[in-house]
N, C-alpha and C positions, 0 to 999 in steps of 0.2 A: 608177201612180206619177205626180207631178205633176214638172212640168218650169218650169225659171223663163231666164230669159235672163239668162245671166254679165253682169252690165255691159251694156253698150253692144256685146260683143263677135260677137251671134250665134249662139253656144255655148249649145245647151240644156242645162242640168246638171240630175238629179235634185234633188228638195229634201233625200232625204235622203243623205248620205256615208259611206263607209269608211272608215276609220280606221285609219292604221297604227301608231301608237305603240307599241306591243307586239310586233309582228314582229320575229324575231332573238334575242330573249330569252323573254317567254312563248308566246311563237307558233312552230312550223316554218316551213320553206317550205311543207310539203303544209298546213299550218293555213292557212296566204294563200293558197293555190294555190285552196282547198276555199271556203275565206270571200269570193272575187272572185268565183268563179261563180258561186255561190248567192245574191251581189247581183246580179250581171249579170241573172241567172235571175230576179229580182222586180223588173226594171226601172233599178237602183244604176247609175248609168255615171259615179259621180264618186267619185273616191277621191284622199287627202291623206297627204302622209307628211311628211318635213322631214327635212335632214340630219343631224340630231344623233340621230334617231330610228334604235334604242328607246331607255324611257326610264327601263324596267324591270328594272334600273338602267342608270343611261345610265354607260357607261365607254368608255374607248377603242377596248377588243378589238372591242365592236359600235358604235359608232358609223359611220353610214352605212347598216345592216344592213338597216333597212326599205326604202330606195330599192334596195339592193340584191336583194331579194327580188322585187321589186314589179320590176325590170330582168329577173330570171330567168325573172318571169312570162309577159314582153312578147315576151322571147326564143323561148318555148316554145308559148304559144299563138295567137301574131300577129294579139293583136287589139286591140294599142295606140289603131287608131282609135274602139275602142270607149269608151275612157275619157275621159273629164276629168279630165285627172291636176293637182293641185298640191303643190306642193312650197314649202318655206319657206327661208329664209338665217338662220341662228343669229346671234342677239345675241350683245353684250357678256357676257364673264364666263367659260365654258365652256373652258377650260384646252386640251382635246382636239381643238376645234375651232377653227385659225388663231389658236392659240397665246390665245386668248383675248380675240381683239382686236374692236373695236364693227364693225359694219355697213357699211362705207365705199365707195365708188365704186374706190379699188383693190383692193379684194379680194371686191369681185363677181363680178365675168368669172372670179376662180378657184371660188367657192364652186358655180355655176351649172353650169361646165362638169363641176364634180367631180361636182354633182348628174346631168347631164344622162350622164356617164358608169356610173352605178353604175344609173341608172334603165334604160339602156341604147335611149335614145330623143334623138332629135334636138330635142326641143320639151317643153316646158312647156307648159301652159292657162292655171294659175295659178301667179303666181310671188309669195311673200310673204316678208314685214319677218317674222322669225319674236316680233319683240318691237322696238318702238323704241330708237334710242342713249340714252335719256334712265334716271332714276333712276327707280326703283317698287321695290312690295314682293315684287314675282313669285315664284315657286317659293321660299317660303320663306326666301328673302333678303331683306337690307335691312331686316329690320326696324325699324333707329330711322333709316329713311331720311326727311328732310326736304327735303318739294318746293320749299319757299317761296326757296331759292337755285339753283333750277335758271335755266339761261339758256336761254328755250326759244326766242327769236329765232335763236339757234345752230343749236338741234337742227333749228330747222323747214327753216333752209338746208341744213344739212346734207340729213334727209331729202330735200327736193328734189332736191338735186344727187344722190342714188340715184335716186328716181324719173327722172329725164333720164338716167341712165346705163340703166337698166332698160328704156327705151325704144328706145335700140340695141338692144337685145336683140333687143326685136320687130319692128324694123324688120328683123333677121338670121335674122328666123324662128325666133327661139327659146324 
């Protein structure tokens, strides 16, 4: 397996990742349980999930389901230091999740902690914008979405003002 340097951060990550978007709905637990070793076992020591995950369909009842699986793993076989876990913060739109509200600096510290709870881990590796505040065609939506009126000097402050929130984080060791 080849290994690359996270950023700047020292963290060797596999090149290639696990996947959870599927856990919770087409997957068991014993299906993640079976599919983390079996990467572990060819080298994999980097695995991604996100809170809104699965997605297969994504509905209330499982929303969260994947970090939660991926928590029960870390519980069971104590080898969280063996991963490079990341995790994502859901965009705009998503009903189920914070009521559907965008990405903001006040509802980070909840999104995180809720993550960091269901994953059942003190820390994140990787923590991501699971989609910008801004307009596009993503999953299916927006199709007669028109960029040419977005204000994106807004969004890019915005965004900033996450990333400096996201930075306590890790100054908290999270």
């Amino acid at each position: 397996m080849k290994y690359n340097e996270l950023g700047k951060s020292g963290i060797k990550v596999s090149e290639l990742c696990l996947g959870s978007m599927t856990w919770g709905s087409q997957n068991s637990q014993e299906d993640a349980n079976r599919q983390i070793e079996i990467s572990l076992n060819h080298g994999i020591n980097f695995l991604d999930t996100a809170e809104m995950y699965p997605t297969t369909p994504r509905s209330v009842e499982t929303q969260g389901d994947s970090e939660r699986i991926i928590g029960h793993w870390f519980n069971k076989s104590r080898q969280r230091s063996n991963i490079v876990l990341a995790t994502k913060i859901t965009g705009k739109g998503f009903k189920s999740i914070r009521k559907g509200e965008p990405i903001s600096v006040s509802n980070l510290r909840t999104a995180l902690e809720g993550s960091l709870q269901r994953l059942q881990t003190d820390y994140i590796d990787l923590y991501q914008l699971h989609w910008a505040n801004r307009g596009s065609y993503h999953f299916r939506q927006n199709w007669n979405y028109d960029p040419t009126n977005q204000e994106t000097y807004k969004i890019l402050d915005e965004t900033f003002s996450i990333l400096n929130e996201l930075n306590k984080f890790v100054q908290e060791g999270k």
